[in-house]
N, C-alpha and C positions, 0 to 999 in steps of 0.2 A: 700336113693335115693331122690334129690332133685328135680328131674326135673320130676315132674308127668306127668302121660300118658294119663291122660284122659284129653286135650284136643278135644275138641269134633266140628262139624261142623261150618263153618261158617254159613249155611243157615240153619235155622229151618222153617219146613214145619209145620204151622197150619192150620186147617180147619175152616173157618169162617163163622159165623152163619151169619145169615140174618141183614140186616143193620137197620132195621124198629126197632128191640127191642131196650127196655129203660134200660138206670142204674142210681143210684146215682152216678155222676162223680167225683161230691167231696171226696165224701167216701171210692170210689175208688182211688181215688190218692192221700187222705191221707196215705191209706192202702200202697200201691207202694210207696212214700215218706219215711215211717217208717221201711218198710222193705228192702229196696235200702239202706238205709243209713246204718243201722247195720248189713246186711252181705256181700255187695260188696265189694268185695279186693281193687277195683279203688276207693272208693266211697272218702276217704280221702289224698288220692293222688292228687285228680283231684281240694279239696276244698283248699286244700295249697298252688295249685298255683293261683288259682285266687281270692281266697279269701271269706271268711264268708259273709263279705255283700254283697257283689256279687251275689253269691250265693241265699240269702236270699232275695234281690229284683227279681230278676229273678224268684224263687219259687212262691212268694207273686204274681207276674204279672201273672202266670198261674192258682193260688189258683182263681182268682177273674174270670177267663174265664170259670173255669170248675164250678162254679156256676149255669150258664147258659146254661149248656151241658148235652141234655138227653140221645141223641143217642150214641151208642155203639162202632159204626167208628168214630164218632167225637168226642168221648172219647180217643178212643184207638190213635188218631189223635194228641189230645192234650198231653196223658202222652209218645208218643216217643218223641215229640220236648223236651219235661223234660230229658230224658234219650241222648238226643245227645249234649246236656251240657256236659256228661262226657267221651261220645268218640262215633265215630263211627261203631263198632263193636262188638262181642260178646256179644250184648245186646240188648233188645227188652221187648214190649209189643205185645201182639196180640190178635185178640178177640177169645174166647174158643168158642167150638160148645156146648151147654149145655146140648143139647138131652143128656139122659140118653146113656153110651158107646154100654149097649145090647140091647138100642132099636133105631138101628142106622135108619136114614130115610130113605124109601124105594127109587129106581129107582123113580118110578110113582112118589111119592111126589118131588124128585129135578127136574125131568122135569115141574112139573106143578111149581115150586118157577120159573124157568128160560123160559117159555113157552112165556111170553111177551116181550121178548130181539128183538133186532132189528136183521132183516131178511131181504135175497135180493133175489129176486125171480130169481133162476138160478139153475141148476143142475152141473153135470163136462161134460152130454152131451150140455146141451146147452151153457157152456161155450167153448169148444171147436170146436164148429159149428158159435159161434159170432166171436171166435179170429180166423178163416181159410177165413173168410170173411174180418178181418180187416186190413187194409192199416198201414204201419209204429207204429208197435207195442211196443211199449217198452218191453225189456228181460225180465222186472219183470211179463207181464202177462205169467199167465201159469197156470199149476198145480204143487203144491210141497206140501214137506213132509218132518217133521223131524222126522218120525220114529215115534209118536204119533199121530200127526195131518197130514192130507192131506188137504188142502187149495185150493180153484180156488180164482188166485189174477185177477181183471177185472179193467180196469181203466173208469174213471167216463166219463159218457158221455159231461158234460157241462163243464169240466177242463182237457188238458192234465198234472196236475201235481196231480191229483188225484187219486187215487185207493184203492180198495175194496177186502180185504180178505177175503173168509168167507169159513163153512166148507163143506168139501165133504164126510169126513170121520174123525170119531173123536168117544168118549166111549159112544153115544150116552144117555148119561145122564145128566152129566153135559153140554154137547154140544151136539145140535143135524144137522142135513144139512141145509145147508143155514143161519145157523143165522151168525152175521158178526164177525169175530176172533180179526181184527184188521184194521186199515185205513193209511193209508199212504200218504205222501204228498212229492214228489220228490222235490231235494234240488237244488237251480240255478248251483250247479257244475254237475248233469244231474250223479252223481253217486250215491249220498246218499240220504235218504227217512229219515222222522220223521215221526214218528209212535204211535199212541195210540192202544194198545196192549188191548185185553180184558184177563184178569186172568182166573184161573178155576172157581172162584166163580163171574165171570165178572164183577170185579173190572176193572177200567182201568187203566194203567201204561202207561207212556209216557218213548217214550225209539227209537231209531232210527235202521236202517237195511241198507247192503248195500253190495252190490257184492264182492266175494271175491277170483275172478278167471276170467281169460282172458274171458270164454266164456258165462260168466254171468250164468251158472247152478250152482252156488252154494254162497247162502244170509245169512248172518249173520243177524240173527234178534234175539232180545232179548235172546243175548248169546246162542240161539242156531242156529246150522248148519240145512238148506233145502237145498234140493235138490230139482232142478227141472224135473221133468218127464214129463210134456208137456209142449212145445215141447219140445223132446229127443233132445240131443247133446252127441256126446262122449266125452270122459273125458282123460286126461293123464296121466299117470302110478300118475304125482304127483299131481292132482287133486282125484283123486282114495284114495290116501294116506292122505290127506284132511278132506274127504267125512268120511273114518274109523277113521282118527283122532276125529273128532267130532259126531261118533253117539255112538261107540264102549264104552259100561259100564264098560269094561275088561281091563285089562291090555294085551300088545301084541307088540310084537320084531317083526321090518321089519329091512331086509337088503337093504340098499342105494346104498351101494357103496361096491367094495372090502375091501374099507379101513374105514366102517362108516358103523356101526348098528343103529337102532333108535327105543327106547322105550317107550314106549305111558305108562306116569298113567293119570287116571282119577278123581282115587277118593283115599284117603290117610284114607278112614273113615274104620271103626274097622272093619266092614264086610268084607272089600278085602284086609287083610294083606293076609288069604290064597290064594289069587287068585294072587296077586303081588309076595311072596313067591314061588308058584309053577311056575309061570313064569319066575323068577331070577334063579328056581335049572334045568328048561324046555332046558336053556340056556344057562345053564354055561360053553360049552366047545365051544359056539358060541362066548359071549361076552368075555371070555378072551385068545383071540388067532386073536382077531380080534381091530387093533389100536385106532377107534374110538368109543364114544358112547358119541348119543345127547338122553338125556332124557327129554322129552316134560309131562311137567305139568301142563301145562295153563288150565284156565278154573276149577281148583280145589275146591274140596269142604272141604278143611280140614279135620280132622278125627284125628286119633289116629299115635301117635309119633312111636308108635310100628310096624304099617302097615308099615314103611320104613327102618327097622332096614336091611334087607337081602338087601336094594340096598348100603347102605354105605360101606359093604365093598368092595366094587368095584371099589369105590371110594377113597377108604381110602388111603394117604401115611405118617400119621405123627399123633401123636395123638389129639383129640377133643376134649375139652372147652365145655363144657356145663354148662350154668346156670343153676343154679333151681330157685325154688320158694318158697313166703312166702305164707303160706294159711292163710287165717280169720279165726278164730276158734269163732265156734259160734253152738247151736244148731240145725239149718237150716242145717246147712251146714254140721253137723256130719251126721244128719239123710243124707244128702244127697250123703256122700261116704258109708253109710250104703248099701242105694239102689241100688250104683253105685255096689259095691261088689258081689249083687246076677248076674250080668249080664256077669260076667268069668267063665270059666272052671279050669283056671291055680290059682293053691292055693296060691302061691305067689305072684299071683294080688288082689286073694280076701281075702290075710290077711295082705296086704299092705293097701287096703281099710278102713279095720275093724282097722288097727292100728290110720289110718288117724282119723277116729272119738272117736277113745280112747281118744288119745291124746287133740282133740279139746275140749272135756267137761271138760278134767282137765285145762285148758288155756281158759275159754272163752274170748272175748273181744281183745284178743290178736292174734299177728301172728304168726305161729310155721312153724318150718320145722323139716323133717324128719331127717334130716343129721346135723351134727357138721360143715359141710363146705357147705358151698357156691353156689359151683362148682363141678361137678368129669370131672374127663378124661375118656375119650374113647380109649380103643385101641382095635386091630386086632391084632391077629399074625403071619398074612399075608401082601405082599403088588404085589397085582399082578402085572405083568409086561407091561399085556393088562388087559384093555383100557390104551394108554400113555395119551387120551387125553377126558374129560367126558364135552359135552357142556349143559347145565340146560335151559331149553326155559321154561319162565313164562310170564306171563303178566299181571294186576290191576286186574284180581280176583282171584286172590290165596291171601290165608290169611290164620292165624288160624297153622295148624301143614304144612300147603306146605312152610311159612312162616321159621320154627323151621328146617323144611329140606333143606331149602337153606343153613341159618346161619350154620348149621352142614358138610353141602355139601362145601360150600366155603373156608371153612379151611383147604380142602387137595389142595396139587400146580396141580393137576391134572386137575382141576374146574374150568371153567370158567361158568359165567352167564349172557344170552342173550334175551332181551326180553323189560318188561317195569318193572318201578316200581312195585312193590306187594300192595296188599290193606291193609294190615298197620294195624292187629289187631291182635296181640298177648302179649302186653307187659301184661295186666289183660287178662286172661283166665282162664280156668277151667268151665265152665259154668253150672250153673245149673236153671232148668227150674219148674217154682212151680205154681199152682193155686191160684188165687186171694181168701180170704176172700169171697169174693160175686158169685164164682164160674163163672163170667162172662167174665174173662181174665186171660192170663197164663202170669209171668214173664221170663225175661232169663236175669240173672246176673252172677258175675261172683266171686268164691272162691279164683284167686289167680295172685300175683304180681311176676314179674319176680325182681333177683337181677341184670339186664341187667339195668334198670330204675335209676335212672334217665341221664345215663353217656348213655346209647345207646337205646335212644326207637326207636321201630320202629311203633309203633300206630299211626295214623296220617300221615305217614310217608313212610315207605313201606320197606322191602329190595332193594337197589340199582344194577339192572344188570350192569354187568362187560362190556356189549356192547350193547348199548342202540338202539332197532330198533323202528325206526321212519314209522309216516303215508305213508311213498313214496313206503314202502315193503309189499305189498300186504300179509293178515293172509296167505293164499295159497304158500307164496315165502319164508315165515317165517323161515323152514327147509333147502328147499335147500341153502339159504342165508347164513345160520348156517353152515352146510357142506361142503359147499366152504372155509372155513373160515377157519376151523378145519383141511381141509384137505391139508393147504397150507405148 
């Protein structure tokens, strides 16, 4: 088997310690230098095209910065610009939380680290007793919520192009009411907002928001969906459709039309191949008896190639091309299909793991695959008759395995793809994620090279949709726009 399955997440969630502490930066990004170099699958890919001294002045000009670097952000600050030298994706530095794992810090102690945050003295009663008083209000004020946070947004008194998020309800640890979530500045087009976003650890992110339905109850901010609930407004069967598209963890089949089903995934990561699975078997005398199916993957978080195994054949009319891969064989990287191994049930993932690292310590230095070929074929011994017609709605943040399931999904004549380019990171994948030397910062690099490279990358790059929707189609028309289309 060439084409390994543990690809893993585009997004890794780390928890970040306090900005205040010190490290040796240099030492630290020697350490990250040394170790980047000899196990990354991209890491001599990326230096053949641009070249050794290239390379080597660019290193030298960050060695002489990180001299002068005590702090921990502004370390971890300086070895990502190192690390996007070699690509944009499945790679990273972050800063590790070092408290001891079982003596994690209490509630009381994170409220007091975050206790001096900036605050606006306002409740959601007294924001809804200011805005019932207020003249020509902009939609953005109100109350919303994406399902974790609830927000009163107020606009500033001395600018109409400013406004003030902050919280009303939130896990009141890391956040408590009233302190400010994010800030907003409306855009001269009187529909989009730039936003300084505050993080869980109130970092700030700059990053913009912006209505994404006729009746202005529902804002795109920092990739995710709110909803407005004050002021209330109703909503339309495809507003509604919308609203579950964007909170919904789950996977989940709506009927559109007589002639059009529509299937929401969320997430392609290893935890919801059962949940995706029992929804494809929930279904199956729905989806094939029924002419259409648009599959909506936008917003994806990569995951595991496995998680989509049960939607291809639905898809399927001809057989699949699949690449594999070359792994780095290095000790890092055996121990790291080692660990990978304890985390399956199925004995032929976890002695396909255990084989992976055999093989690496006899090859070190080298790249190995599992297979004699290249490539294998996919087939089915079916080819359903329904769905005649399967539309794939993505957009610039799916990467990683939603990435692997286009490529896979587009090779039946069934398939079309609508949407925008994809975020362009899967040609090095496989990721694995290690603690620094100095316990102060985690890496995330990556064990393996696709044989797609260098004749078809899509890193940088993206998959290409077959019908490309533009800013004029509102996120909210995305679908119907699609089913019209399909349905003609």
């Amino acid at each position: 088997m060439n084409k390994t399955f543990l690809i893993v997440a585009v997004i890794i969630l780390i928890t970040y310690r306090a900005s205040a502490q010190e490290c040796n930066c240099l030492e630290s990004f020697n350490w990250m230098i040394y170790t980047f170099e000899n196990n990354d699958a991209g890491f001599r890919y990326v230096i053949d095209k641009k070249g050794v001294e290239d390379y080597k002045q660019f290193t030298a000009s960050l060695k002489e910065k990180a001299i002068g670097i005590s702090k921990l952000n502004g370390c971890q600050e300086l070895m990502s610009d190192w690390l996007k030298y070699f690509r944009s994706g499945h790679i990273g530095v972050f800063v590790k939380d070092t408290i001891d794992d079982t003596k994690q810090p209490s509630d009381a102690a994170i409220r007091l680290q975050y206790k001096n945050e900036k605050t606006i003295d306002m409740t959601e009663k007294s924001l809804i007793a200011a805005l019932e008083k207020k003249q020509n209000k902009n939609p953005i004020e109100g109350i919303w919520s994406d399902g974790n946070y609830t927000l009163g947004i107020i606009g500033n008194e001395n600018s109409d192009e400013k406004f003030t998020a902050f919280i009303i309800k939130a896990d009141s640890v890391y956040w408590i009411p009233k302190q400010i979530k994010a800030e907003l500045t409306l855009h001269d087009d009187n529909k989009t907002f730039g936003v300084d976003y505050y993080m869980r650890n109130h970092s700030k992110e700059t990053t913009s928001a912006m209505f994404t339905n006729d009746s202005s109850s529902l804002l795109l901010m920092k990739n995710n969906y709110w909803k407005r609930i004050y002021p209330k407004s109703s909503m339309t069967k495809k507003e509604e459709l919308m609203l579950l598209f964007s909170t919904s963890k789950l996977p989940f089949v709506e009927r559109l039309s007589d002639k059009t089903l529509y299937l929401r995934i969320p997430s392609f990561e290893a935890e919801q191949k059962h949940f995706i699975d029992s929804t494809m078997s929930k279904n199956d005398n729905l989806i094939t008896s029924t002419p259409n199916l648009i599959i909506d993957i936008r917003n994806g978080t990569g995951g595991s190639d496995a998680s989509y195994e049960e939607i291809i054949k639905y898809l399927y009319t001809n057989p699949i091309r699949e690449m594999g891969v070359q792994l780095l064989a290095t000790e890092l990287n055996a121990k790291a299909y080692e660990k990978y191994s304890k985390q399956y049930d199925d004995s032929s993932r976890i002695n396909h793991c255990l084989n992976v690292a055999k093989k690496m310590r006899k090859n070190i230095g080298k790249f190995i695959t599992m297979d004699t070929n290249t490539f294998d074929m996919d087939t089915f011994p079916k080819i359903f008759p329904f769905p005649k017609k399967v539309a794939i709605i993505c957009n610039q943040n799916n990467g990683s395995t939603d990435e692997q399931f286009l490529i896979d999904a587009k090779q039946n004549t069934k398939v079309k793809v609508f949407g925008r380019p994809t975020l362009g990171t899967l040609d090095i994948s496989n990721m694995n994620v290690i603690d620094f030397a100095d316990n102060h910062f985690v890496l995330a690099y990556c064990m393996s090279k696709s044989f797609r490279i260098p004749e078809y990358c899509i890193d940088g790059v993206g998959i290409q949709p077959d019908y490309f929707i533009d800013d004029a189609i509102k996120d909210s028309d995305w679908v119907d726009y699609v089913r019209i289309l399909i349905e003609q």
